[in-house]
N, C-alpha and C positions, 0 to 999 in steps of 0.2 A: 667491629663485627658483633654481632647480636644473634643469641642462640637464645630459645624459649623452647622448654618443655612442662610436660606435668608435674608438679609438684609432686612428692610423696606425702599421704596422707599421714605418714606417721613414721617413728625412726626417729632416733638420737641425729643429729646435725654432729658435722665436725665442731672439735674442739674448739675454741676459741686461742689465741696465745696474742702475744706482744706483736702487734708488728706499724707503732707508732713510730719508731724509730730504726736507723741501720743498723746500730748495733744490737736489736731485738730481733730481730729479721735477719741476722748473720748468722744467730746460734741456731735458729729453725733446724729442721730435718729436711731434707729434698722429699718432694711431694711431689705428685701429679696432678693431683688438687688443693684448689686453694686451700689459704688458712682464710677460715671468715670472720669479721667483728662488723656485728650488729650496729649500724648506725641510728640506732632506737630502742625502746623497751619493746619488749616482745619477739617471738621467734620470727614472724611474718615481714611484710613490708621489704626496707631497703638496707642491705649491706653489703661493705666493700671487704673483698677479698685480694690477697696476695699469694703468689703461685712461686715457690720456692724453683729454680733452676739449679740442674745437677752445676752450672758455670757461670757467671756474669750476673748481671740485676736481675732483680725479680720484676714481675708486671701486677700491676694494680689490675682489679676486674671488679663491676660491679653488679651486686644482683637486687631484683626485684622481684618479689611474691606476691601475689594478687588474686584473690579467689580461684586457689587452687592453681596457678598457674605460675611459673618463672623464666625470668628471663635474666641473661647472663650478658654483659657488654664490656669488652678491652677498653679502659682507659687510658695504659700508656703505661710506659718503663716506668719503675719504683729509682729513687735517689739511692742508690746502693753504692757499693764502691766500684767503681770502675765502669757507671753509670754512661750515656753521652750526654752533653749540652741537653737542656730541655727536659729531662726526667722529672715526675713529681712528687714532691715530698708527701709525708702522710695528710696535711693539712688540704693540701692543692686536690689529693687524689680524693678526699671524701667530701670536698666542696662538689666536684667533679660528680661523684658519684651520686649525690641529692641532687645534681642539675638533670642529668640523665634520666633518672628516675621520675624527674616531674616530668619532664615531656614525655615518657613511655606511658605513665599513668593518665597524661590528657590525652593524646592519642589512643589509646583504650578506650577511656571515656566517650572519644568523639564518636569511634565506631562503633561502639554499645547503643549511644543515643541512636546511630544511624539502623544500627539493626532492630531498635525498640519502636522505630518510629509505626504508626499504626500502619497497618496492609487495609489500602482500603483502593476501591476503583481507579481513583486519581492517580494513586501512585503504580497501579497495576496501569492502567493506561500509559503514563510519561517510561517507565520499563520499556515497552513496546514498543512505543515510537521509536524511542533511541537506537533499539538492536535492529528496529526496522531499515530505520536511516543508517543505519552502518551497511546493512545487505544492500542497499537500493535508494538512495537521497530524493529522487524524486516521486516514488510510490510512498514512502515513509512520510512525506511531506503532502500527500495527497490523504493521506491516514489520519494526518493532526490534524488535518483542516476538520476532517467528519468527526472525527471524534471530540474535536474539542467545542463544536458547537451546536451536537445533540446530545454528549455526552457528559463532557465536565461541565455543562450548564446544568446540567438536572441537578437537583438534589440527592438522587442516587451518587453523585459519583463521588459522596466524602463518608459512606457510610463503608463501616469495614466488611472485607468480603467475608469475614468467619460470621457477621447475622447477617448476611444478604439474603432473601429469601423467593421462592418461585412466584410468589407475590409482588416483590417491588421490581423485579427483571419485568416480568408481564405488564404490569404497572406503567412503567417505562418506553415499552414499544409499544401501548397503545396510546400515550401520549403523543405519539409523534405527531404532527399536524401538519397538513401541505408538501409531506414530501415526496418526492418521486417512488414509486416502489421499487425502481431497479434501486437509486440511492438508498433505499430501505437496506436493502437486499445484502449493498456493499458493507453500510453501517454497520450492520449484526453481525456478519464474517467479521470486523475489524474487531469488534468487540469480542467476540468469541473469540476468537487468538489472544486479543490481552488478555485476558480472563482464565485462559486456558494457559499461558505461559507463567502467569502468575500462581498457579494453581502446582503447575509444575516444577517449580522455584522451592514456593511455601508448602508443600503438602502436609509436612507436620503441622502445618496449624489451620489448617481448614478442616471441619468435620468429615468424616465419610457421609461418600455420598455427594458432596459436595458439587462435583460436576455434572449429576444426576439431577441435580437440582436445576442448574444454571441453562441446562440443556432445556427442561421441561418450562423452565420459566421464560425463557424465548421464543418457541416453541409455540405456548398459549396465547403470550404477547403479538407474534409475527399474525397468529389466524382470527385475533381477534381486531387489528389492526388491520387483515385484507376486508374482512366482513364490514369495516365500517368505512370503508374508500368504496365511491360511486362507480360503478359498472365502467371497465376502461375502455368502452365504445369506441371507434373511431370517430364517430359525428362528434364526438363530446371536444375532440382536438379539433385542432385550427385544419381543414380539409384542405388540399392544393386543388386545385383546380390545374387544368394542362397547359397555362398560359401564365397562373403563378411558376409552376416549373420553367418552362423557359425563360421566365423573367428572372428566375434565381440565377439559375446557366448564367444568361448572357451579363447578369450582374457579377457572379464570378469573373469571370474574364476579364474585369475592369479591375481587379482586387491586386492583380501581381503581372507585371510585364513579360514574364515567360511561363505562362498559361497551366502553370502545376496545379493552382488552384480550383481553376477553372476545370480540366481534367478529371481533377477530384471528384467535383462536384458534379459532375455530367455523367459519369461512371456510376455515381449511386443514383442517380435521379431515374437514368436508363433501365440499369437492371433491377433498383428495390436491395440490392443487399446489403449487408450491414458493412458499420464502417473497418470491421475486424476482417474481413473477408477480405475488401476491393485492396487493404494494404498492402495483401497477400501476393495481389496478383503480379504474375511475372510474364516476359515481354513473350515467350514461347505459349502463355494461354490467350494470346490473342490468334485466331484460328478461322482461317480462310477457305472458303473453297473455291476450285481454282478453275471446276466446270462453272460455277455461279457465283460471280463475281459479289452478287448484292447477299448470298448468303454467309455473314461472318457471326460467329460468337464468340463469347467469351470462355474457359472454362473456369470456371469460376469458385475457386477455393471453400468446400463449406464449413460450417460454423464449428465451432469448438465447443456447443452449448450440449450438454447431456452428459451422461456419466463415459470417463475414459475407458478406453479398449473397446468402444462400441465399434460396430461394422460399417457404420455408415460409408461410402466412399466420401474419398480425397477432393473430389472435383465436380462440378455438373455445370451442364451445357448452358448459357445463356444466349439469345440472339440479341445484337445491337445492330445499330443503323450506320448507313455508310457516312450519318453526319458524326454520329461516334466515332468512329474509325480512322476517319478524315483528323480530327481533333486528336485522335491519339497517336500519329503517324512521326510525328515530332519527335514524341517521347519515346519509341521504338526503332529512331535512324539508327545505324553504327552501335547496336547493343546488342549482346550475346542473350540469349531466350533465359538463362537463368536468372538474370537481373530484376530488377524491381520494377514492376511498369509505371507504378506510380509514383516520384520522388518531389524533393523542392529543395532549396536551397537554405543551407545550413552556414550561420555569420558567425563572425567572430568580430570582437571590438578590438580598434586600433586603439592607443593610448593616446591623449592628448598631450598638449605640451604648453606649457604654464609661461615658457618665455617669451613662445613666439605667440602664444592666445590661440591654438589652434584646438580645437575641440574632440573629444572620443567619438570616433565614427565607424558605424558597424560596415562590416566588408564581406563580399560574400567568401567561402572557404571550399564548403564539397558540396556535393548532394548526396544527399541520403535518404531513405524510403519515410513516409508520416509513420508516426508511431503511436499515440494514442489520440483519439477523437479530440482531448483537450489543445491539439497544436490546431486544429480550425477553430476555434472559438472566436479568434480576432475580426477574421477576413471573413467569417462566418456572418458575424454581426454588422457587419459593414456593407454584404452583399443583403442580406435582409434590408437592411433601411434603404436600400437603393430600389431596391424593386418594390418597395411601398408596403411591405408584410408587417405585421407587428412583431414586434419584439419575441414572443410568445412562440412565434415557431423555432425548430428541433433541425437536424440535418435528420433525423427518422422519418419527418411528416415527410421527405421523398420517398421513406419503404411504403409508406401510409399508403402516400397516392400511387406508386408502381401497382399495389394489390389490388388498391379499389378500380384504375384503369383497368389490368386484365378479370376484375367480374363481372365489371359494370360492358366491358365488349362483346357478351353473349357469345364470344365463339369455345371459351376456354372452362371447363369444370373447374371446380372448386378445389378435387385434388390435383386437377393440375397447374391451378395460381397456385397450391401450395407446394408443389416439388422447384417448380420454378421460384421461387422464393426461400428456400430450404426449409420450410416448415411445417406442420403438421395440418391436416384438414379441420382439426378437431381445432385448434388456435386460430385459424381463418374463420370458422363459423362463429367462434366465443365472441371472438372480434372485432367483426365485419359483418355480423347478421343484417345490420339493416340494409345492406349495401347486398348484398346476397338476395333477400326479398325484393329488391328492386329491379335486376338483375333477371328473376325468374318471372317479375310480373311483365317485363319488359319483353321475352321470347313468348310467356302466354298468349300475350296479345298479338305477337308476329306469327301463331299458328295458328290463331283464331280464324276459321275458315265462315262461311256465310251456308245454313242448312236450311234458309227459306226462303223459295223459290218464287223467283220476283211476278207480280201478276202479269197475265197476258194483256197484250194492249192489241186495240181493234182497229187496223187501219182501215181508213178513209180513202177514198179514189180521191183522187181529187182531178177536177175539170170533169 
């Protein structure tokens, strides 16, 4: 057992006396505390002590001083009289006591080095991940990936955060080059939690201020990095056309034999919502009317994007087609309205077997609802090259084209693609201007009326 406290800065130490031998250590006094002798010159360092009992052997104990610090450790029964088997004589007990003591001192050492080691981004980021990955293994593992290949690539990330300054953060975000803004978006949140967790660890050794800084240097970096990314157009993406849509659908449908996929994809293509949304949906927001058969919607769960405890409502109306409906009727047989409308199938691997050569084979297990947009990536990509698109498109260019289909149809305003889409009018116009001017050039000319009035023509007899 190992006891460490504060050293006393000062104060007489116990006596020293005899206790090399039993009969030096017979004549002692009964004590509560040891008798000590210094296994060295000097007061400090390592020595072994012996603990006089009111009855039977005494116990060796050994201690260690170390800047300002001590620690105390039971070595084992002293060879007294009446000792058992195995007691240690004075020799055994201060071999003992220098062995203890080195490994207490490299241990110290180790975790000294570990606490000296520089605080610098690198090692504020691998913190992070790790506590991340203990809350969550597969968010955590989505974290390293971004963070380890915009961040511990820079040269920012081996510089210590006590000189980091609002200069090399800003620095740093507007380096970024070719990547997505929402990805931006994610990156700087990740960063900002290490940074801020690290902060929160270290605070004695980062200057004041510090997080004041860190904030303003992202902050400049984020808007000086939106200013230099080209106008996020619509026309500037890969545009679907209404027959690339259905060529995606019905390539979905070829992707997986019990048409989850397929569903998936037909669901966002139909209504334009995001892929956070249609996960949502449950089998009682599918909604029929029962005077008009062909009028069904969906309610349709809206987004989660804006600051919380906002008012928005829970739900809004989408209308889908009775080819939708038809496709989703599968996944709505014999399920309670609470349920998940949209699910797939979730495998587990069987074990192979080495004697008979039979190999690991995945098997299906439950169904469970999609979880994040990364579980379509595969059947994603596979239904793209089927239907002849380039690599390049997104499962979004279906919100793309839902929006630009209802402005480009001249019967629907502007705010109202955008309620049916859960978004603002002021993001539709940002957006979508060119497709909006075309939109309005296209009803100009539908009320373009005729205000000169055709010549009179001279009829002829004729015969």
């Amino acid at each position: 057992m190992v006891t460490t406290s504060k050293a006393p800065a000062s104060g007489p130490g116990r006596r020293t006396a005899g206790i090399d031998t039993p009969a030096k250590r017979g004549r002692l006094a009964v004590h509560r505390n040891p008798y000590w002798q210094a296994c060295g010159a000097g007061r400090g360092g390592v020595s072994l002590g012996y603990r006089k009992p009111t009855a039977g052997a005494g116990t060796w104990i050994a201690r260690l001083i170390r800047d300002g610090h001590r620690a105390e450790h039971r070595l084992g029964q002293a060879d007294d009289a009446g000792a058992a088997p195995g007691a240690l004589p004075y020799g055994a007990a201060l071999t003992e006591a220098l062995a203890w003591a080195a490994r207490r001192a490299g241990a110290n050492s180790e975790r000294a080095d570990r606490a000296t080691e520089p605080l610098t981004v690198r090692t504020a980021v691998a913190a992070y991940v790790a506590d991340r990955k203990a809350r969550n293994p597969e968010n955590g593992r989505d974290a390293e990936t971004r963070l380890t290949k915009h961040l511990l690539a820079a040269k920012i990330a081996d510089r210590p955060l006590a000189d980091l300054t609002d200069a090399d953060m800003a620095g740093w975000v507007r380096a970024l080059d070719g990547i997505a803004p929402a990805t931006v978006a994610r990156l700087l949140n990740d960063t900002k939690a290490a940074l801020h967790q690290a902060a929160e660890t270290h605070h004695r050794l980062l200057p004041a201020g510090w997080r004041d800084m860190l904030a303003r240097g992202l902050r400049r970096g984020a808007a000086a990095h939106a200013k230099a990314q080209p106008p996020a157009a619509a026309h500037q993406r890969p545009f679907l056309s209404l027959a690339d849509v259905r060529a995606l659908v019905a390539a979905a449908g070829e992707q997986d034999e019990d048409g989850d996929f397929s569903r998936l994809v037909a669901v966002l293509a139909q209504t334009g919502a995001r892929f956070s949304q249609v996960v949502r949906l449950t089998v009682a927001d599918v909604t029929e009317d029962r005077g008009n058969p062909a009028r069904v919607r969906l309610m349709m769960p809206s987004s989660r994007k804006g600051r919380p405890g906002n008012s928005k409502a829970t739900h809004y109306p989408v209308a889908i087609g009775a080819d939708l409906l038809t496709l989703l009727r599968p996944a709505m047989a014999g399920r309670g309205g609470h349920e998940p409308l949209l699910t797939r199938w979730h495998h587990r691997q069987h074990a192979g077997d080495k004697e008979t050569g039979r190999a690991p084979r995945w098997v299906k297990d439950r169904r469970e609802p999609w979880h994040k947009a990364a579980d379509m990536a595969r059947p994603w990509a596979r239904a793209v090259a089927a239907a002849g698109l380039p690599p390049s498109v997104t499962p979004y260019r279906l919100r793309d084209a839902s929006i630009i289909r209802a402005l480009t149809d001249g019967r629907l305003s502007v705010q109202h693609v955008a309620k049916l889409h859960d978004t603002s009018a002021a993001m539709i116009e940002r957006h979508y201007a060119s497709h909006i001017a075309d939109a309005m050039t296209d009803a100009a000319h539908s009320a373009v009326v005729s205000i000169v009035s055709a010549p009179a023509v001279t009829l002829r007899a004729v015969g």
